[in-house]
Gaussian input, Z-matrix of N, CA and C with variables (Angstrom, degrees):
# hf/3-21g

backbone

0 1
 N
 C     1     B1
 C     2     B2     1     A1
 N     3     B3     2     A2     1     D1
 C     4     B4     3     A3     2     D2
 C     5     B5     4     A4     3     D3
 N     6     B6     5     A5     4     D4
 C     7     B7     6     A6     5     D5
 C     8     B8     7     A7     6     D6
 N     9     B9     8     A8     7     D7
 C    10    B10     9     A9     8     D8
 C    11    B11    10    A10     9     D9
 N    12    B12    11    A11    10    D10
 C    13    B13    12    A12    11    D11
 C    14    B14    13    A13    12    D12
 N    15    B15    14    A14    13    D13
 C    16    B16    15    A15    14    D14
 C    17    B17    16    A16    15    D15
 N    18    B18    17    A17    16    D16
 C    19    B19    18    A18    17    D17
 C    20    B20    19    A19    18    D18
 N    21    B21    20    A20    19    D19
 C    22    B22    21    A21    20    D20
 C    23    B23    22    A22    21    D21
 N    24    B24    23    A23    22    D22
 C    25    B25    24    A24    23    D23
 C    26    B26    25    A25    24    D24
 N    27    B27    26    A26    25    D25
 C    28    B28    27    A27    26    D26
 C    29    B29    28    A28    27    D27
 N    30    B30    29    A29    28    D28
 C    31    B31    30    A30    29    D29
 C    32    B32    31    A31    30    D30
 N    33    B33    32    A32    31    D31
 C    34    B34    33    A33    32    D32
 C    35    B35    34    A34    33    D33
 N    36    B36    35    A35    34    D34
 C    37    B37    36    A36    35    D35
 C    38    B38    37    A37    36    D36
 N    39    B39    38    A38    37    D37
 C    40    B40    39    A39    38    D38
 C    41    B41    40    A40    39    D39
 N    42    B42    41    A41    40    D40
 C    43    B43    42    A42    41    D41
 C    44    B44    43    A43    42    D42
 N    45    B45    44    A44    43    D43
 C    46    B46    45    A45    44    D44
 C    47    B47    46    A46    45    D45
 N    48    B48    47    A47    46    D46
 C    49    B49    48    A48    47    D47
 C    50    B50    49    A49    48    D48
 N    51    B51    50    A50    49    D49
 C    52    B52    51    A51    50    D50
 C    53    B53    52    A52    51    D51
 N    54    B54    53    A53    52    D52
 C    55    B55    54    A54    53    D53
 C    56    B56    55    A55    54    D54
 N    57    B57    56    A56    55    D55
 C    58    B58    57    A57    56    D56
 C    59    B59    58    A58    57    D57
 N    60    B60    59    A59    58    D58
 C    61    B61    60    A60    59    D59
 C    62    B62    61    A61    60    D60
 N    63    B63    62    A62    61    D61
 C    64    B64    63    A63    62    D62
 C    65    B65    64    A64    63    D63
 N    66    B66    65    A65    64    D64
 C    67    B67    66    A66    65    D65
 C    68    B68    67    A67    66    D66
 N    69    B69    68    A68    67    D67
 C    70    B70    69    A69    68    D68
 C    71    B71    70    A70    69    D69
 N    72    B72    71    A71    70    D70
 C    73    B73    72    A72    71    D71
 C    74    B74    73    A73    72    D72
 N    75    B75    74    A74    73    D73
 C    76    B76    75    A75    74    D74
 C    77    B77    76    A76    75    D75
 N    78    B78    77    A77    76    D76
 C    79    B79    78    A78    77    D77
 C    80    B80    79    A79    78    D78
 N    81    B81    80    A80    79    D79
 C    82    B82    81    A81    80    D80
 C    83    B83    82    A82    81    D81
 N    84    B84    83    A83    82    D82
 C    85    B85    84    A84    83    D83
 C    86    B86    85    A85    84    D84
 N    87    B87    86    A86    85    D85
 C    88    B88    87    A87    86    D86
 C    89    B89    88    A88    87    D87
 N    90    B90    89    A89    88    D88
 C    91    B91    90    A90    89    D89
 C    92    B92    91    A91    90    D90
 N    93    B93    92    A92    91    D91
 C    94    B94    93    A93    92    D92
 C    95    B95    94    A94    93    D93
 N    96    B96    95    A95    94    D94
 C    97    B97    96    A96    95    D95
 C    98    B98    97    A97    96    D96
 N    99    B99    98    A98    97    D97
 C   100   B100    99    A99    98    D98
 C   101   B101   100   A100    99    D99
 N   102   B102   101   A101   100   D100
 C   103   B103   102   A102   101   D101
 C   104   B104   103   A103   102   D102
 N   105   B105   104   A104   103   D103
 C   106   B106   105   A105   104   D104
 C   107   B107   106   A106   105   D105
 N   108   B108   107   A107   106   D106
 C   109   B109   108   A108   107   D107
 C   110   B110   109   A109   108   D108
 N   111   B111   110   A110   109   D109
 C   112   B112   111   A111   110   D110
 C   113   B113   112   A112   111   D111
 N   114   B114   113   A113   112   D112
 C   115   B115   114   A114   113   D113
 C   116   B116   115   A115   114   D114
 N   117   B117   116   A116   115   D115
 C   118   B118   117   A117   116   D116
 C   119   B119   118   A118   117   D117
 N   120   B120   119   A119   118   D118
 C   121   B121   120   A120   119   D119
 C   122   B122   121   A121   120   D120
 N   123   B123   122   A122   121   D121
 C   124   B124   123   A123   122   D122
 C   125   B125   124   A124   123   D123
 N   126   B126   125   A125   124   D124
 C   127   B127   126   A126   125   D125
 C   128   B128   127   A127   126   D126
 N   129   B129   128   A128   127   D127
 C   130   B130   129   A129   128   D128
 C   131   B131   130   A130   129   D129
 N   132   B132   131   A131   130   D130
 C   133   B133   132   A132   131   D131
 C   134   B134   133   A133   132   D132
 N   135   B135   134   A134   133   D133
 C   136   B136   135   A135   134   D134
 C   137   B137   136   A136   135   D135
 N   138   B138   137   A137   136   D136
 C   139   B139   138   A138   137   D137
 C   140   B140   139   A139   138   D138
 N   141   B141   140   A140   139   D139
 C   142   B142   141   A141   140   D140
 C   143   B143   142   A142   141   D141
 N   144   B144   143   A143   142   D142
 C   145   B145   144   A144   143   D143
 C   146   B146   145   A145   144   D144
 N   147   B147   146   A146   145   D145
 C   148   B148   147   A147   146   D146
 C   149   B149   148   A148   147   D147
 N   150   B150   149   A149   148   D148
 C   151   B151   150   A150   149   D149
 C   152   B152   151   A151   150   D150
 N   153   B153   152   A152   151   D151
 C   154   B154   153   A153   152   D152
 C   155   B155   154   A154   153   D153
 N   156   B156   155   A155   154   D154
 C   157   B157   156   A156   155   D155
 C   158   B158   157   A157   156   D156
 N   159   B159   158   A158   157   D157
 C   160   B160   159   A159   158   D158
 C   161   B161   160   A160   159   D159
 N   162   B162   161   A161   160   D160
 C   163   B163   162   A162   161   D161
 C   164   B164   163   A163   162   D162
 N   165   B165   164   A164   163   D163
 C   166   B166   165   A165   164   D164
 C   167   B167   166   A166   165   D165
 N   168   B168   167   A167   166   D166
 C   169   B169   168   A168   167   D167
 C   170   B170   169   A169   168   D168
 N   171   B171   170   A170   169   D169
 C   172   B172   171   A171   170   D170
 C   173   B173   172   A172   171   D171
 N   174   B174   173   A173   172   D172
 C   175   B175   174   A174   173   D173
 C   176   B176   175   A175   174   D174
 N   177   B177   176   A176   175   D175
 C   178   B178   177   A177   176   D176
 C   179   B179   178   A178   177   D177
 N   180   B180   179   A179   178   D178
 C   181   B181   180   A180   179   D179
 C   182   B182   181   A181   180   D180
 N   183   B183   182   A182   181   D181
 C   184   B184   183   A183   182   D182
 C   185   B185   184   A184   183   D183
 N   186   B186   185   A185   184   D184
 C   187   B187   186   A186   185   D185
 C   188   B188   187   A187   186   D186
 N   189   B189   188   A188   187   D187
 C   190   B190   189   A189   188   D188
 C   191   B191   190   A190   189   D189
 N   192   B192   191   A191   190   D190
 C   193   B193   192   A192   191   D191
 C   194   B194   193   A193   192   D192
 N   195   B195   194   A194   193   D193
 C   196   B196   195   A195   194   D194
 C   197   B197   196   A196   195   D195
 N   198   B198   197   A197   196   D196
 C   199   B199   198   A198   197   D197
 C   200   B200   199   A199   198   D198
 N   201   B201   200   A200   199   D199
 C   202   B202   201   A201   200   D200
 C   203   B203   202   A202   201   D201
 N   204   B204   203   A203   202   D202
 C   205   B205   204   A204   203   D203
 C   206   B206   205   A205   204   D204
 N   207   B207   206   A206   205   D205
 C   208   B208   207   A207   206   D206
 C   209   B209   208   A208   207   D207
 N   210   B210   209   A209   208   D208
 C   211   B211   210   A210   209   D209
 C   212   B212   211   A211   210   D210
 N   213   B213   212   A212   211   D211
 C   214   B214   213   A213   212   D212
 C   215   B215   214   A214   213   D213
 N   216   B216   215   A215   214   D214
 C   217   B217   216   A216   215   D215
 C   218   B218   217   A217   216   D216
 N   219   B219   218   A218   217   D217
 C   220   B220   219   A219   218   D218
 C   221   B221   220   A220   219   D219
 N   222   B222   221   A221   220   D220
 C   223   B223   222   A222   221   D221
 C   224   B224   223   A223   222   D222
 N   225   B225   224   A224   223   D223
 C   226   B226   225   A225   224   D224
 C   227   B227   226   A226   225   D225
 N   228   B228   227   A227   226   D226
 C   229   B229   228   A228   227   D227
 C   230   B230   229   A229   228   D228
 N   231   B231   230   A230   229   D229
 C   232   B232   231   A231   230   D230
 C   233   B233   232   A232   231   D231

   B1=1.4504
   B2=1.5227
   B3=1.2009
   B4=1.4405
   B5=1.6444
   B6=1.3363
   B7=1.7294
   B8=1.4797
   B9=1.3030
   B10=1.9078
   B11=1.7127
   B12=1.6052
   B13=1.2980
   B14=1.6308
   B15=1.7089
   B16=1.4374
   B17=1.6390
   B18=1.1925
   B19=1.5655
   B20=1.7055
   B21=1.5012
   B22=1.8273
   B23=1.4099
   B24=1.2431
   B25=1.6563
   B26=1.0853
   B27=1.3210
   B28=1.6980
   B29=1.9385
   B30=1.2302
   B31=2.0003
   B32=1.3740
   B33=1.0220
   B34=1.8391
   B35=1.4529
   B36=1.1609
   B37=0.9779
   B38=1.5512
   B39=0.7895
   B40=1.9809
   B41=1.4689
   B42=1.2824
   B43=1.4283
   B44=2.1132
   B45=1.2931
   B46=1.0567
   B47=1.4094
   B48=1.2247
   B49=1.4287
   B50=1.6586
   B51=1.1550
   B52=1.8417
   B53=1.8244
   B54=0.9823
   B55=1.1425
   B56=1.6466
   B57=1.6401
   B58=0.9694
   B59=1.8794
   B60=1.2069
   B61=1.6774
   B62=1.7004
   B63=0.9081
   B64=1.2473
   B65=1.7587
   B66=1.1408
   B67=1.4036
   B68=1.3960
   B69=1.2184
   B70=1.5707
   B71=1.4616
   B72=0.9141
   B73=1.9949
   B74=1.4088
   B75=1.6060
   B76=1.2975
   B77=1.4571
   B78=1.3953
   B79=1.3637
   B80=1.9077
   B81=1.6159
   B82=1.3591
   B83=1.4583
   B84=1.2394
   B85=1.6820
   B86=1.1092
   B87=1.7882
   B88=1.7098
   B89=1.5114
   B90=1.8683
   B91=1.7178
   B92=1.4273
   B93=1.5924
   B94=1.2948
   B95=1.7972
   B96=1.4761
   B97=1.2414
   B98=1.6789
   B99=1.4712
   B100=2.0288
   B101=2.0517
   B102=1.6738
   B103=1.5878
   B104=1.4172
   B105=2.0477
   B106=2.0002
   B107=1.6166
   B108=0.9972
   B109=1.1572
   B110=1.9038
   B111=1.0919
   B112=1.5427
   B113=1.7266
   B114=1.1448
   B115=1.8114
   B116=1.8360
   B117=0.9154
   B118=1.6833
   B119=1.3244
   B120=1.4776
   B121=1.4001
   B122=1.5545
   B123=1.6162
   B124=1.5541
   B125=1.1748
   B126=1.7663
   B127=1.0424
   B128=1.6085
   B129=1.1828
   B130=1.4846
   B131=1.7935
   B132=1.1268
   B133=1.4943
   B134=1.2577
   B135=1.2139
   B136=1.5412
   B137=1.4602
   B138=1.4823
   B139=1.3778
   B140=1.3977
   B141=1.3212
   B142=1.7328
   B143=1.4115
   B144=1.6189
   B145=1.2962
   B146=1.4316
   B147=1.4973
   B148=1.3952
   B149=1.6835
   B150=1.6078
   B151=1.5921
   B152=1.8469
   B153=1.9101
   B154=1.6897
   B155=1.4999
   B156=1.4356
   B157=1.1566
   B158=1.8444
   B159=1.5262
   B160=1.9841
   B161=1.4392
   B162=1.5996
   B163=1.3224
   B164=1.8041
   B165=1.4603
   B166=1.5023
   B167=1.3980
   B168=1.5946
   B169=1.9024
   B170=1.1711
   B171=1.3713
   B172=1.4997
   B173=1.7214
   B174=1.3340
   B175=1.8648
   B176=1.4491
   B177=1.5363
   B178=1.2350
   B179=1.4222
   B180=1.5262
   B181=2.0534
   B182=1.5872
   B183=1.2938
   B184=2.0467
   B185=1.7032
   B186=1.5767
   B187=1.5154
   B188=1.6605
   B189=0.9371
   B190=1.7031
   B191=1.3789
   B192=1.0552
   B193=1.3663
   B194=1.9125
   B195=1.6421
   B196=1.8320
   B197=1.8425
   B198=1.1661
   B199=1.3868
   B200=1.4476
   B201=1.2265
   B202=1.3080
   B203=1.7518
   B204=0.8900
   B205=1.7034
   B206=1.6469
   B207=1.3060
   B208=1.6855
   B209=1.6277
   B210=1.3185
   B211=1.3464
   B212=1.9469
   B213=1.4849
   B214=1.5229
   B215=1.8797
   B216=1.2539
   B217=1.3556
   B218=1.5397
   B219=1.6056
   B220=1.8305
   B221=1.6022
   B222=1.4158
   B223=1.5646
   B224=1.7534
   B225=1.5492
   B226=1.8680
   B227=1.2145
   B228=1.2268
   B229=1.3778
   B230=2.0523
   B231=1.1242
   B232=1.2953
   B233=2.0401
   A1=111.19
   A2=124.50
   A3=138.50
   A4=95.99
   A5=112.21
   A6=102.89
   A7=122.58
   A8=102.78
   A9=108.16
   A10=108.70
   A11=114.33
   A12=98.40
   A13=135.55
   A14=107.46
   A15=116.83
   A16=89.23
   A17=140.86
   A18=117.77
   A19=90.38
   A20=121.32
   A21=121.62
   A22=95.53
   A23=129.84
   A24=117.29
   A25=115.78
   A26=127.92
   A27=115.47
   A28=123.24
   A29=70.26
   A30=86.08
   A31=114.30
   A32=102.79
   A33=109.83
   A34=108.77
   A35=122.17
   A36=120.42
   A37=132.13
   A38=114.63
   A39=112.62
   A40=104.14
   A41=125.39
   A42=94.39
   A43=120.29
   A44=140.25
   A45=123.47
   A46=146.52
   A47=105.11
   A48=118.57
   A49=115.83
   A50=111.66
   A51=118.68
   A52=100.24
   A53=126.50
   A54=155.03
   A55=119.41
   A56=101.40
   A57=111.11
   A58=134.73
   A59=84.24
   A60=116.23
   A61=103.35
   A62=120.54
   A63=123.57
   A64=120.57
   A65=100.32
   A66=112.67
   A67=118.58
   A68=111.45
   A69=129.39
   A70=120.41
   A71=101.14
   A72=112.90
   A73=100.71
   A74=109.40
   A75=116.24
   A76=125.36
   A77=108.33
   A78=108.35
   A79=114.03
   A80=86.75
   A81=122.90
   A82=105.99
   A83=121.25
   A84=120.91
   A85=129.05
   A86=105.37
   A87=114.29
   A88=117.85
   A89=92.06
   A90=99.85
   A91=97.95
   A92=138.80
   A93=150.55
   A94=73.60
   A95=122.54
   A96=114.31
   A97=140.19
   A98=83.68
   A99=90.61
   A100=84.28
   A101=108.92
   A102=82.24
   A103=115.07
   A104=78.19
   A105=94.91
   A106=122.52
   A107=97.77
   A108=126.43
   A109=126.15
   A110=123.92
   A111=114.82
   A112=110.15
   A113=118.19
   A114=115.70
   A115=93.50
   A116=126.60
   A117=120.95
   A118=108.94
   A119=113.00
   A120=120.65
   A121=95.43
   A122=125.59
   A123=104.52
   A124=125.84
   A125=121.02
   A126=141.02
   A127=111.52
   A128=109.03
   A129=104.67
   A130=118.13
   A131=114.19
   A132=110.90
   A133=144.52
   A134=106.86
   A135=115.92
   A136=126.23
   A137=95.06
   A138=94.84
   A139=149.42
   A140=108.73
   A141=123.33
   A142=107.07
   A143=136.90
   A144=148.18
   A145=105.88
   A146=102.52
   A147=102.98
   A148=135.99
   A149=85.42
   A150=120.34
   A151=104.20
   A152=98.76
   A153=103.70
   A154=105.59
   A155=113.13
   A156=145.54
   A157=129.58
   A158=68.44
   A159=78.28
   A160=94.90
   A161=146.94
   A162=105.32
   A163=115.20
   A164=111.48
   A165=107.14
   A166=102.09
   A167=112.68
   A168=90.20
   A169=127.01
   A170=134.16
   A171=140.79
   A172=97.12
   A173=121.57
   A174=125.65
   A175=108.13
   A176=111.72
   A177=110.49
   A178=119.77
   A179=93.99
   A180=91.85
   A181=116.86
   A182=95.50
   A183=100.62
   A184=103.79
   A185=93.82
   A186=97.90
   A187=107.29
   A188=119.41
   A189=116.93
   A190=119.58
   A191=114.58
   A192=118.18
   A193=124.22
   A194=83.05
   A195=95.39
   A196=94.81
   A197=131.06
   A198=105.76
   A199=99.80
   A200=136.43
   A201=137.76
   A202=106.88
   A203=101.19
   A204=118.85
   A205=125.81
   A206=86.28
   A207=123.89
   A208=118.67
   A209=104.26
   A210=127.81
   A211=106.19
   A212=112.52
   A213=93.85
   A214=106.77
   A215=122.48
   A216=96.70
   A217=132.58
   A218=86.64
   A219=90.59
   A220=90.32
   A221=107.71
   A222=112.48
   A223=120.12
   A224=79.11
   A225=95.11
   A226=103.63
   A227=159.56
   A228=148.35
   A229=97.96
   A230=121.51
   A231=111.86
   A232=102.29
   D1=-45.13
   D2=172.55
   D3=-43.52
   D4=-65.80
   D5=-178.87
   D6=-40.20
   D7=-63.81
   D8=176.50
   D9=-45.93
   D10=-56.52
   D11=167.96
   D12=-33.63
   D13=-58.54
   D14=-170.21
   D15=-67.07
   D16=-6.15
   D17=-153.79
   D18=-112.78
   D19=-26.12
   D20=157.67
   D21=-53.35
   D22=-83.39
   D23=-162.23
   D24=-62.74
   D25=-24.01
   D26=151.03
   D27=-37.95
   D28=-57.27
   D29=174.83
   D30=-61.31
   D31=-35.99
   D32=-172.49
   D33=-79.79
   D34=-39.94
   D35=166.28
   D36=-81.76
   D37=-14.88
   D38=147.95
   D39=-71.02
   D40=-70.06
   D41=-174.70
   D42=-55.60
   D43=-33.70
   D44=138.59
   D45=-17.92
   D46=-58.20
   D47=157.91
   D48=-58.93
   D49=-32.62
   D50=179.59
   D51=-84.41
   D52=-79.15
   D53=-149.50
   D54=-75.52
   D55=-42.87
   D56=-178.82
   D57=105.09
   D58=-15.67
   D59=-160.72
   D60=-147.98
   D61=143.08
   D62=-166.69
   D63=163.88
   D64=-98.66
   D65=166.77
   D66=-11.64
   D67=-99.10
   D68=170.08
   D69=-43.14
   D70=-33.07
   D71=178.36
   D72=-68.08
   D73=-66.40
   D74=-170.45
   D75=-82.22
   D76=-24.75
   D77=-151.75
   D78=-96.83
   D79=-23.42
   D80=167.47
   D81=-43.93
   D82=-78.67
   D83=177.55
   D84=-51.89
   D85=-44.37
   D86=176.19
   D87=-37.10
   D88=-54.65
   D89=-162.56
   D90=-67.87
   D91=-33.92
   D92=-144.89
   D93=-72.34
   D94=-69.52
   D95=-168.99
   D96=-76.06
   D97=22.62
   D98=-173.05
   D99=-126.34
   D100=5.29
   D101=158.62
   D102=151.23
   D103=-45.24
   D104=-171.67
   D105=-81.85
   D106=161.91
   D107=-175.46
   D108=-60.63
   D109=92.57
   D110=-171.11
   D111=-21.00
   D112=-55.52
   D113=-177.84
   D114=-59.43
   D115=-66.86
   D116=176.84
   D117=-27.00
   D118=-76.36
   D119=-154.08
   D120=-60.02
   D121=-33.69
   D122=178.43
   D123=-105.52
   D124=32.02
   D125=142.47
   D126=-72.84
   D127=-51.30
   D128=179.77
   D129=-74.72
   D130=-40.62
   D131=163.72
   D132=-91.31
   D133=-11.26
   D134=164.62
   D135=-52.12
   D136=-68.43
   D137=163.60
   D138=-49.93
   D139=-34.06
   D140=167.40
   D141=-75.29
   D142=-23.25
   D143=162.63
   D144=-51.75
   D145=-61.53
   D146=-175.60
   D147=-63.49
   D148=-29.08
   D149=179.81
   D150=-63.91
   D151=-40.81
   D152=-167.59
   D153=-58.48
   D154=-53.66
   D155=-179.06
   D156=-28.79
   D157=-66.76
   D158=171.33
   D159=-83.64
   D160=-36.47
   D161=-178.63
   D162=-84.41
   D163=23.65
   D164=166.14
   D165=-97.52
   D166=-40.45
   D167=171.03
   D168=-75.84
   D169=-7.84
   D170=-169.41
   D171=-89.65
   D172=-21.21
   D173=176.92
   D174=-86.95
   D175=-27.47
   D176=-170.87
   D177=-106.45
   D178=8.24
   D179=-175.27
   D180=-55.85
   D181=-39.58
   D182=169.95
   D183=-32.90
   D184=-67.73
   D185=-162.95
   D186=-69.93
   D187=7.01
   D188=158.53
   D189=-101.78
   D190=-41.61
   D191=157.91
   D192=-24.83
   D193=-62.76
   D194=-178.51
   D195=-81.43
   D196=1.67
   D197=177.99
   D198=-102.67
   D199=-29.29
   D200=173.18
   D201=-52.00
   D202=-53.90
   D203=154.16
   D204=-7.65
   D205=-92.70
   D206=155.42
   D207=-31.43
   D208=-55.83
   D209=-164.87
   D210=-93.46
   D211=-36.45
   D212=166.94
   D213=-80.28
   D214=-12.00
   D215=175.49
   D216=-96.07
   D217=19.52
   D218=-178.11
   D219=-102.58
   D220=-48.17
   D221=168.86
   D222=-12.18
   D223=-73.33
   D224=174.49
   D225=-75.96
   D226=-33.56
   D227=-151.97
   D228=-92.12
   D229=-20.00
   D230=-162.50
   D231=-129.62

């Protein structure tokens, strides 16, 4: 049973990593229905949510950087 578990947050987390959303959306109900416990299930996903998260903004600060960019000169231009 432990396997099928680790192999949902495997799954959940590629689409997270893709999508953005994942985890918590999905993973939230699954576990609710194979047994666990709401405090469980967001012991186990919270953290890897949170974990996905900051390393998608810490890869993407470049690309915020140049959109802040982008975005104050239409600001001022219009």
């Amino acid at each position: 049973m432990l396997f099928f578990e680790a192999l949902i947050v495997i799954i959940l987390i590629f689409f997270q990593s893709i999508f953005g959303i994942g985890l918590l959306l999905f993973g939230t109900p699954t576990f609710l229905l194979l047994g666990y416990n709401f405090l469980d299930v967001l012991n186990i996903l919270l953290p890897i949510s949170i974990s996905i998260s900051a390393i998608q903004l810490f890869l993407s600060k470049k690309k915020i950087k140049n959109l802040n960019i982008i975005l104050i000169y239409f600001v001022y231009h219009f």
